[in-house]
C-alpha positions in Angstrom: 44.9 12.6 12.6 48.5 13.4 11.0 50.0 10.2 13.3 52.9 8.9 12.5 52.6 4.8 11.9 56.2 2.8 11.8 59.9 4.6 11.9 61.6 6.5 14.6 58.1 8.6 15.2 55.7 5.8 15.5 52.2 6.8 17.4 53.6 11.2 17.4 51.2 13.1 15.9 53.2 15.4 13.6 51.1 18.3 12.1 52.3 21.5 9.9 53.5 19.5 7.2 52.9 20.1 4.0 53.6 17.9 0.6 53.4 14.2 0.6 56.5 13.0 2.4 58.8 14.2 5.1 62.1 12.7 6.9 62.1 12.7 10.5 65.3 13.9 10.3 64.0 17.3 10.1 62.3 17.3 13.1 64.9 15.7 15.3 68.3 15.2 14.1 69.2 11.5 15.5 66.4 10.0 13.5 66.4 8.6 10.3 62.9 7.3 9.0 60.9 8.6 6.0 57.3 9.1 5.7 54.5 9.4 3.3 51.5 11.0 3.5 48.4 8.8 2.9 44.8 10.2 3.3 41.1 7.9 4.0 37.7 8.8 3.5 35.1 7.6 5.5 31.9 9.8 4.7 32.7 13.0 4.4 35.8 12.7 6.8 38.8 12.7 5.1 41.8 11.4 7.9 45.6 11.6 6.8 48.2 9.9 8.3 52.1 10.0 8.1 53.3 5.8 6.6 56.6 4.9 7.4 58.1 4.5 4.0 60.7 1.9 5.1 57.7 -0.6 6.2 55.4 -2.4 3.7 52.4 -0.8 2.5 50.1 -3.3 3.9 51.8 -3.4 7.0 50.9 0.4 8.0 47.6 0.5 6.1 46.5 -2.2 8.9 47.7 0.5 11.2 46.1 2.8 10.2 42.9 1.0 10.1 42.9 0.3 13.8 43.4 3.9 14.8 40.3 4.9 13.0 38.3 2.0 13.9 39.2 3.2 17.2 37.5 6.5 16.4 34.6 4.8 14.2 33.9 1.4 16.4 31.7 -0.1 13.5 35.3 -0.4 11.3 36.9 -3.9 11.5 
């Protein structure tokens, strides 16, 4: 999925990256946020998103749950 949760990119998909953590400042100049790369398996789907590192863990984990429960409607 590679979608940014939290931060200056919140809900952009940002794909191409590579390593665990990038600063949005590298994509566009005026921004400021950091993320982390966080990856969940469900089967044998493996789904990694991009967590706002400024936000608490919880916080975007939560996120991130809704966005695949989107995509796998038995998920709560």
């Amino acid at each position: 999925m590679n979608i940014c949760i939290g931060g200056d990119l919140d809900g952009e998909v940002v794909n191409n990256r590579e390593g665990t953590f990038f600063e949005a400042s590298t994509i566009d100049s005026s921004k400021q946020s950091t993320y982390n790369s966080q990856s969940y398996r469900i089967g044998e789907n493996t789904y990694r998103f991009w967590l706002c590192a400024e936000l608490p863990y919880m916080e975007t984990t939560e996120i991130a749950s809704k966005h695949l429960a989107v995509k796998y409607k038995y998920l709560s």
